[in-house]
LODREN-420415 format. One record per residue (C-alpha): x, y, z; residue number from 1. Coordinates in steps of 0.001 Angstrom, whole numbers. Example, Ala and Ser with C-alpha at 12.3 -4.5 7.8 and 13.67 -1.06 7.14 Angstrom:
REM residues 2
((12300, -4500, 7800), 1)
((13670, -1060, 7140), 2)
REM end
This chain:
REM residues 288
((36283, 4938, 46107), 1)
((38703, 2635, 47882), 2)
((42104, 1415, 46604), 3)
((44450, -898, 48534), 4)
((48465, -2400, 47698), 5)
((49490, -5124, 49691), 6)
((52975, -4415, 51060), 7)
((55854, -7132, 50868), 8)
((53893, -10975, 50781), 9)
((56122, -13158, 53357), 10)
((58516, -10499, 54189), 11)
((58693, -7933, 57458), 12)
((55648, -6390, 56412), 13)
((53528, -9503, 56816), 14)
((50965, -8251, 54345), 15)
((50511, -4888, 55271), 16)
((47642, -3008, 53431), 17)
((48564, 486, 52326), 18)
((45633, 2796, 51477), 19)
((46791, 4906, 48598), 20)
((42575, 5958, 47996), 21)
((40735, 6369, 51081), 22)
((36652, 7067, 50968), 23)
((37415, 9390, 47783), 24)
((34532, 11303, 45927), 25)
((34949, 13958, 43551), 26)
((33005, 15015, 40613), 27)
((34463, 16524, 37308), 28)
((32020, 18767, 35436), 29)
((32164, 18827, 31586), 30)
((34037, 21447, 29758), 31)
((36130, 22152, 33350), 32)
((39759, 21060, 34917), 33)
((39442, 19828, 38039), 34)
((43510, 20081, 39636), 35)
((44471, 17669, 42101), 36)
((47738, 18433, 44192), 37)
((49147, 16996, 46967), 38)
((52772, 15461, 48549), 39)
((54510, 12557, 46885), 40)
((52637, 8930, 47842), 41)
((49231, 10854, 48111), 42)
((47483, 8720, 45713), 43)
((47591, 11031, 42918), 44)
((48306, 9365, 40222), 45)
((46938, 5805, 41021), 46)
((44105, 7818, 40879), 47)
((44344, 8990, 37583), 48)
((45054, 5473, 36571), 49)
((42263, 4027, 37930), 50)
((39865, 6170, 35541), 51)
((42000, 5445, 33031), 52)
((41453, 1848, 34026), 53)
((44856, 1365, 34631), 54)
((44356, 426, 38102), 55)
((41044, -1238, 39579), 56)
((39191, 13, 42945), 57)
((38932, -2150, 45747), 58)
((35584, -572, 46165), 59)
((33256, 1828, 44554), 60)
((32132, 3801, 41087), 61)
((34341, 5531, 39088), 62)
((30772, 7158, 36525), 63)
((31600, 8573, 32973), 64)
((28739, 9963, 31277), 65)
((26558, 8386, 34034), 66)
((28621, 4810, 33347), 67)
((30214, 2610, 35670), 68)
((33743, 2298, 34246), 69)
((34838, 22, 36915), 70)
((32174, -2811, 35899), 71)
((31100, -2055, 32220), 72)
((32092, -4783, 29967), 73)
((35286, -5066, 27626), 74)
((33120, -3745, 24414), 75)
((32010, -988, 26515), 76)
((35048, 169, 27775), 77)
((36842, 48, 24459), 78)
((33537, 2261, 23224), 79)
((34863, 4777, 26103), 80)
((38681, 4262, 26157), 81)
((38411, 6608, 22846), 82)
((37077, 9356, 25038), 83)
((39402, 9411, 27671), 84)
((43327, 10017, 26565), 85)
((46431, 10719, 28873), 86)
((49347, 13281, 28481), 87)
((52530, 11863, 31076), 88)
((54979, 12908, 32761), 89)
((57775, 12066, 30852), 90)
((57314, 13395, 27501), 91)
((60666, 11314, 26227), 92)
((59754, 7620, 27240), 93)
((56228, 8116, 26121), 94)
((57121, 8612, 22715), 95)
((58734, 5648, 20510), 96)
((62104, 6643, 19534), 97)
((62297, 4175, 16752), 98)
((58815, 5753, 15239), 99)
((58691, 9396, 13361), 100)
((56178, 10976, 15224), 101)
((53618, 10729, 12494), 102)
((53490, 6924, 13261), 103)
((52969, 8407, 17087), 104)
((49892, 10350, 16394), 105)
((48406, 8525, 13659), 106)
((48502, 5170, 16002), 107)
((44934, 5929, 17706), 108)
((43786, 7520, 14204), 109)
((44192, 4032, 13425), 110)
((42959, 2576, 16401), 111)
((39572, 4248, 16194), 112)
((39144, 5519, 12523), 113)
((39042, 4702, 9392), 114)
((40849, 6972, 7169), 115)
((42639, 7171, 3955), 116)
((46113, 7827, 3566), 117)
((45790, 11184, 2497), 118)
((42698, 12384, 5166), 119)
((45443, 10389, 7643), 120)
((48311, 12807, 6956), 121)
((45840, 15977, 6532), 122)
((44574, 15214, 10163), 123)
((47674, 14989, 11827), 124)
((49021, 17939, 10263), 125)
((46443, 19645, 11577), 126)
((47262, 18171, 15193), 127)
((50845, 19545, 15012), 128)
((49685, 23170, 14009), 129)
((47402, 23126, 16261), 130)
((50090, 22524, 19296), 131)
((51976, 25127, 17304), 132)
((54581, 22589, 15564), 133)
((55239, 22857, 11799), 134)
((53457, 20432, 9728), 135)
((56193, 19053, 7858), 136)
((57331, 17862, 11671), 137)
((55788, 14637, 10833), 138)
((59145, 13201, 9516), 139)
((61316, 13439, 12308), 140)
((61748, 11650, 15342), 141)
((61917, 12444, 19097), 142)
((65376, 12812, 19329), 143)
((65148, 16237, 16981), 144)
((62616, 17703, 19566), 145)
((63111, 19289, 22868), 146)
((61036, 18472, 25594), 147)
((58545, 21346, 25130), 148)
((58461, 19924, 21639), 149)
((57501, 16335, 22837), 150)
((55399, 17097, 25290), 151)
((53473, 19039, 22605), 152)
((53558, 15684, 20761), 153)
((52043, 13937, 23263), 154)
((49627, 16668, 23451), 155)
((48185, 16126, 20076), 156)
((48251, 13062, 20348), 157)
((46092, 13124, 22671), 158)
((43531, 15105, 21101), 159)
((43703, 13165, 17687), 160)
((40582, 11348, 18926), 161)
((38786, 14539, 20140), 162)
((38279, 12809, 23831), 163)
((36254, 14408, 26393), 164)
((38486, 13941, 29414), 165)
((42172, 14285, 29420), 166)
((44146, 12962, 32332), 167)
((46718, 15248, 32410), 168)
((49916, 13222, 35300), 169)
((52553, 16137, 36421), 170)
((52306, 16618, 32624), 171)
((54979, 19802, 33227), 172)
((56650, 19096, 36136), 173)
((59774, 18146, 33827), 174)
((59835, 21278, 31904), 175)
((61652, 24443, 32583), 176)
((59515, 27461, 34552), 177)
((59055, 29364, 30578), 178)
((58243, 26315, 28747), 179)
((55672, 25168, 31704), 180)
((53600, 28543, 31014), 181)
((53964, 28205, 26878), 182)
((52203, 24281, 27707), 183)
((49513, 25721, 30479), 184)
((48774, 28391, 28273), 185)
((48091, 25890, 24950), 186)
((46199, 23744, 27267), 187)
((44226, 26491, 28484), 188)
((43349, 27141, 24309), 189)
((42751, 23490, 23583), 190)
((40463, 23507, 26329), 191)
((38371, 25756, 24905), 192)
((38553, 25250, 21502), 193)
((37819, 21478, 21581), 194)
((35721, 22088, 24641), 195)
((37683, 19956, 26769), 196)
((37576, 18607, 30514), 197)
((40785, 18008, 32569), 198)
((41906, 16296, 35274), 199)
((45339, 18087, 36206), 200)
((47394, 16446, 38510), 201)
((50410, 17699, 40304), 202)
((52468, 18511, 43346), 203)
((52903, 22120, 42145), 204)
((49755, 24248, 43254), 205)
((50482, 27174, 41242), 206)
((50675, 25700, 37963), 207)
((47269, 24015, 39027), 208)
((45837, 26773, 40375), 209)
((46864, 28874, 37000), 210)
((44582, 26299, 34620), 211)
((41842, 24614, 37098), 212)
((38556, 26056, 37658), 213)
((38586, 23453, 41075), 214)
((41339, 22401, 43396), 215)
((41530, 19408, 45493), 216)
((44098, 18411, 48115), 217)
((44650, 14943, 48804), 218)
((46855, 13529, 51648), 219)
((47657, 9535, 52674), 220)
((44968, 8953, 49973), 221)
((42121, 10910, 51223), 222)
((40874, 14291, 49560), 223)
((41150, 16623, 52416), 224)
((40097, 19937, 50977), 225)
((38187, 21741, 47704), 226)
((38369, 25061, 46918), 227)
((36860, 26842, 43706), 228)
((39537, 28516, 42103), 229)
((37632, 31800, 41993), 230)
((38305, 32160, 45792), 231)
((41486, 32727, 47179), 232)
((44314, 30375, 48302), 233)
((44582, 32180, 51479), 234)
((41031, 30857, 52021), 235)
((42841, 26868, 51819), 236)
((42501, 26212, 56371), 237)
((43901, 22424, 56123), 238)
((47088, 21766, 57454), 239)
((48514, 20044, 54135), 240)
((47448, 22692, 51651), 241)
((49070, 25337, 53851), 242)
((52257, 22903, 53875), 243)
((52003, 23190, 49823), 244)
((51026, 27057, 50048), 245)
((54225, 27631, 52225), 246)
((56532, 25745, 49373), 247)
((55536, 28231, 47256), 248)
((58938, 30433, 46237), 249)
((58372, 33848, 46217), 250)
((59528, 36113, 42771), 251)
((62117, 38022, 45238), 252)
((63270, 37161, 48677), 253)
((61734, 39846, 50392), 254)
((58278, 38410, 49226), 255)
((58501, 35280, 51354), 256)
((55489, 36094, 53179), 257)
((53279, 37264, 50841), 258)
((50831, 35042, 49117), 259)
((51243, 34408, 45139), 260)
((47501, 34331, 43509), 261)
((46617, 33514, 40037), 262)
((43556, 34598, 37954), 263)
((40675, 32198, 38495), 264)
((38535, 30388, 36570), 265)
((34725, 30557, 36112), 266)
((32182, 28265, 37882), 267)
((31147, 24461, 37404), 268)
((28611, 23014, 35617), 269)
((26725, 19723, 35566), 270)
((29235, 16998, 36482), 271)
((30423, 14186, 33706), 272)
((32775, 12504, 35640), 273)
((32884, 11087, 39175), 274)
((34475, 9127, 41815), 275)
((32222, 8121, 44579), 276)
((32881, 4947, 46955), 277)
((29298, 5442, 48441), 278)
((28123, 3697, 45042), 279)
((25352, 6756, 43954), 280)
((25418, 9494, 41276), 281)
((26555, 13139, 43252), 282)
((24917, 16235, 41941), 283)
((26887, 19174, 41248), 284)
((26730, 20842, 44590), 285)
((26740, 18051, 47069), 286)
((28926, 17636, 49460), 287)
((30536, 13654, 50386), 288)
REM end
């Protein structure tokens, strides 16, 4: 999958193309989290927004479910948008501040379903206990939350539609170290319980590593390395993962050399979701 921006029309760049996705193919399996890290300006998140159709490809197929996303029709992609969601960066612009945040998460309820007022409130309720938020929540607005709070929001939010992907952009990298494990380890749950897939993207590897059951590295908009999470990050040989493995802070100073390691996760399955710019369906266990 190719991706191209044109850089400043008539000025000093005289209509420079910038690659920000180079030749990428990756597959997603279902149920899984597939973590993307990388530097700033790696592509990341354009991405992300390009399977959330955000952002179109130049070239190639973006498959869901064995669909084309990038040329199915309006209808179709409406059928589909309900099955993919998003959880942002910042929790505090992605929330209206003028809306109690029962008007937040009932908005796709609405969208998509058709319930009454009283299976309405039930449901998202049920959403806010189940990102462990109180149900009678639903009355106040975003200013009364802290940012763990919101971004717990946004989390149920998310799920209110019981999607099958979740495109999850530096969805902690704004939160403090204790409140970043509380979210990774309610994501982990709501992975399981709703059976789940992610695609986690971020600059930090460790809180990748510490929810992905895959890791891939991009750089100037190419994936440059995959590792299953099962296997060691000492086993990462590319010169930009051991860049990001060497950012890593140590606990205590003394440390500085040593590798941190996280438990892994178990191995993929068939693939649900993938990128490919050679235009054919890959198999879980090829290689592009």
């Amino acid at each position: 999958m190719n991706k191209s921006y044109t850089l400043g029309a008539g000025s000093m760049f005289n209509n420079k193309k910038l690659k920000v996705a180079d030749n990428i193919c990756l597959t997603l399996d279902q149920g899984m989290c597939l973590g993307l890290v990388g530097e700033s300006g790696s592509g990341k998140s354009t991405l992300g927004k390009m399977i959330l159709g955000l952002e179109k490809p130049d070239q190639g197929e973006i498959r869901f479910e064995g669909k084309d996303l990038v040329t199915m029709s309006k209808k179709e992609r409406l059928v589909v948008r309900r099955k993919i969601q998003t959880v942002f960066q910042d929790c505090y612009s992605s929330l209206n501040p003028r809306w109690p945040i029962y008007e937040s998460i009932s908005e796709p309820l609405r969208n998509f379903e058709k319930l009454s007022a009283r299976e309405e409130k039930r449901t998202v309720q049920e959403l806010l206990v189940s990102v462990g938020l109180h149900p009678e929540d639903i009355k106040k607005y975003p200013h009364q939350f802290s940012g763990g709070q919101l971004q717990r929001i946004s989390i149920a939010r998310a799920i209110a539609l019981k999607p099958k992907l979740i495109v999850l952009d530096e969805a902690v990298s704004s939160l403090d170290v204790l409140i970043q494990h509380q979210i990774l380890k309610l994501l982990d749950e709501l992975k399981e319980r709703y059976l789940l897939s992610y695609l986690f993207i971020s600059h930090d590897i460790m809180a990748v590593r510490s929810i992905s059951d895959q890791l891939a590295v991009m750089s100037k908009g190419q994936v440059v390395e995959t590792i299953n999470c099962k296997d060691p990050l000492s086993s990462m040989k590319h010169p930009v993962s051991k860049q990001l493995l060497a950012s890593i802070l140590p606990s205590h100073p003394r440390d500085r050399n040593k590798a941190r390691l996280t438990p892994s996760k178990g191995e993929m399955q068939e693939p649900f979701l993938e990128t490919n710019v050679q235009q054919r369906i890959v198999r879980s266990g090829q290689t592009c």
